[in-house]
N, C-alpha and C positions, 0 to 999 in steps of 0.2 A: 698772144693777142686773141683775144676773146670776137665770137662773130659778128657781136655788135660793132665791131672796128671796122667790118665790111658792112656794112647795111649800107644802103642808098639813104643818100640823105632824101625827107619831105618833103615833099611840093612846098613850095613857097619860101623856100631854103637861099639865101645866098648866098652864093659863091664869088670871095672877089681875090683879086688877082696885080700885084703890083713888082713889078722888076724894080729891083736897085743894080747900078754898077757902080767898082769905083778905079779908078786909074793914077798914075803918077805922070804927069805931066815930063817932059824934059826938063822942064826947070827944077821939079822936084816937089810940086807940089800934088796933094793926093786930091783927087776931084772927083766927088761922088752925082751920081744923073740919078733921077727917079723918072721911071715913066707913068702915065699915064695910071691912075685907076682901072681895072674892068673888071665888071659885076655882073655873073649870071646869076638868074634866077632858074632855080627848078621848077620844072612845068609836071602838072600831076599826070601820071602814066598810071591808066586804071588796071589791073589784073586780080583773077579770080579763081579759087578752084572749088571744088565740090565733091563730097563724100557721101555717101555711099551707093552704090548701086543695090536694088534686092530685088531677091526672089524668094516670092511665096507662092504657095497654094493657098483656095480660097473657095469658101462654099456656096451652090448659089443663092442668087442675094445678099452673101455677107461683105463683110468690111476688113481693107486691110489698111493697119495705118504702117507709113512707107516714110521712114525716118533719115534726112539728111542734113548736113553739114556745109554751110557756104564757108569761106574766108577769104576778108579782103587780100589781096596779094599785091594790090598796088601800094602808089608812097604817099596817095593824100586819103583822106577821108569819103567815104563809098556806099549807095545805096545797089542793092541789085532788085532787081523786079524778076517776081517769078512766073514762071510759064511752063505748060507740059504740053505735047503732042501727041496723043495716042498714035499705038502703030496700025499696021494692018492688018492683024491678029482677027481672029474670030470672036475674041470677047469683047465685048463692050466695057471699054474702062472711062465713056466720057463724063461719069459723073464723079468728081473728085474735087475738092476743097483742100487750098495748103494753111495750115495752123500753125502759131508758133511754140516754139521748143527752146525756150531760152536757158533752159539749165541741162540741153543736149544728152537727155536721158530715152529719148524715143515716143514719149508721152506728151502728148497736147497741153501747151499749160494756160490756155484760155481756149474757149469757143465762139472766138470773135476770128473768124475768115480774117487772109491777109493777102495781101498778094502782092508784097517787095517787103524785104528786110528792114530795119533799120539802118540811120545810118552807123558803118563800122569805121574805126580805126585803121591803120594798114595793120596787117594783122589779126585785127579783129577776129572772132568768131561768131556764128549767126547760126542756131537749128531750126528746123521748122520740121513739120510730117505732112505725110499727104497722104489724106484721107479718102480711100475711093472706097467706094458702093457699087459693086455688079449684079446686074436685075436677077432676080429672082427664078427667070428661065433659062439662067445660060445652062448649056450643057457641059457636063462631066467633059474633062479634056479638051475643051478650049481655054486657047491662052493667048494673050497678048500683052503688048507690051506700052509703056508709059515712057516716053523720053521730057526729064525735068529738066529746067535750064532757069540760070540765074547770069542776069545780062546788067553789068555796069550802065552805070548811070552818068557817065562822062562822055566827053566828044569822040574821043575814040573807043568805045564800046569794045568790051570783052564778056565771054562767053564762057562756060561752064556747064556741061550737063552729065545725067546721072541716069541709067535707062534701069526703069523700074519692070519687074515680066510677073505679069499675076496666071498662075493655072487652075482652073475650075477642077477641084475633086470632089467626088462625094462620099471620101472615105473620111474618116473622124479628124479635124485641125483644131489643136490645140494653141494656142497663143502665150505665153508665156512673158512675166516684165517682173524684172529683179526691182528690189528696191529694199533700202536699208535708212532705219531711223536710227539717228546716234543721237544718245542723251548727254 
């Protein structure tokens, strides 16, 4: 049996339920009961996870873009809203925009700011990056850190976060992004 045979069924799924008996009487007759109908319906139960955590160095002033991965893990269909917290770190990482990354390559694929996913499927998958800018005087060997989080949009809210740690060097950062055209 393949693991779709376990999956949870969908929100809005229902589940129903009816007993039959049958018996033989003393006289010898067979007498079948049905009970009652009953039908549950599945109620949506949101869940979320999120990938990847990174660490870079970073020069100052420059930009690093901080690539992640949401997925619905709930059983109905799911928006998440995104948000970061910087840490307590020495560097300044409050200036940061999340972009989206729909084809989960690491690379912005519009520069129109976002700041919640689409709606997903259960299962779905959702990229986005996140784009920070550290001023211009931070010093060599400061570093801190960026905690992202992507927060279900349901009654009971679930959570996901991803801790991003930028460190200011001013030895040579090279960036690098693969990428392959097929004719």
């Amino acid at each position: 049996i393949g693991a779709a045979a376990y999956a949870a069924p969908e929100a809005g799924y229902v589940i129903g339920n009816q007993a039959v008996a049958s018996y033989t009487n003393t006289a010898g007759d067979t007498i079948t009961v049905t009970s009652n109908k009953v039908e549950t319906v599945v109620q949506q139960v949101s869940g979320v996870s999120m990938t990847s955590d990174n660490t870079e160095n970073i020069a100052p002033g420059g930009k690093a873009y901080l690539p992640h991965i949401v997925t619905n893990e709930g059983n109905g269909p799911d928006f998440f809203s995104l948000s970061a917290a910087e840490g307590a770190g020495a560097l300044d990482m409050s200036n940061y925009v999340f972009y989206p990354d729909a084809d989960m390559d690491g690379v912005a694929d519009s520069a129109t700011p976002i700041t919640q996913t689409p709606v997903l499927a259960p299962g779905e998958q959702f990229g986005f990056v996140v784009d920070v800018t550290v001023p211009s005087n931070s010093a060599s060997g400061a570093s801190d850190s960026l905690t992202v989080t992507a927060l279900s949009n349901q009654p009971s809210p679930q959570s996901a976060s991803n801790i991003d740690t930028l460190t200011v060097s001013s030895q040579a950062i090279m960036e690098l992004v693969k990428s392959m055209t097929v004719d």
